[in-house]
C-alpha positions in Angstrom: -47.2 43.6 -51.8 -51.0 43.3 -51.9 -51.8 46.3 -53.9 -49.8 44.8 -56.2 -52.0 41.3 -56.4 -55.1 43.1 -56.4 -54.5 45.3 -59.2 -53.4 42.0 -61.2 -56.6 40.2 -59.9 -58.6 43.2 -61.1 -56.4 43.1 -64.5 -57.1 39.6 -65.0 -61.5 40.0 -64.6 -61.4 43.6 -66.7 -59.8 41.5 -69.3 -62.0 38.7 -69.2 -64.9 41.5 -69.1 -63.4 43.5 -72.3 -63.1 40.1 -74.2 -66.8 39.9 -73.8 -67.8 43.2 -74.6 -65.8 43.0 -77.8 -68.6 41.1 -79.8 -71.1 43.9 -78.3 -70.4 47.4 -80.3 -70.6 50.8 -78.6 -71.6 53.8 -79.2 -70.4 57.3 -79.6 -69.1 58.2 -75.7 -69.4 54.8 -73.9 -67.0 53.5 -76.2 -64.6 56.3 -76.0 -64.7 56.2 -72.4 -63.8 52.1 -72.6 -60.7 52.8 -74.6 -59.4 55.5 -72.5 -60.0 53.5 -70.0 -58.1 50.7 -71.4 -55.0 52.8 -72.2 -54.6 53.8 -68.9 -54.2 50.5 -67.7 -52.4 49.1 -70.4 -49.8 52.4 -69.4 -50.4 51.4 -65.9 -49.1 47.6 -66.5 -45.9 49.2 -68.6 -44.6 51.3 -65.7 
């Protein structure tokens, strides 16, 4: 199915994007945005 491969290619570069925003810190909102953000695909990739 292609919706399938392009959420896994788009899995694969926000992953590679989160590993290098790691080693930058955020603040107040923008980071609580990011984790949300980050649960839902992580719940996303369980179903």
């Amino acid at each position: 199915m292609p919706a399938t491969h392009s959420l896994c290619v788009y899995q694969c570069i926000n992953t590679k994007q989160t590993r290098l925003r790691r080693r930058r810190r955020y603040k107040g909102q923008e980071g609580e945005n990011e984790r949300q953000k980050w649960k839902t695909i992580v719940l996303k990739k369980k179903m």
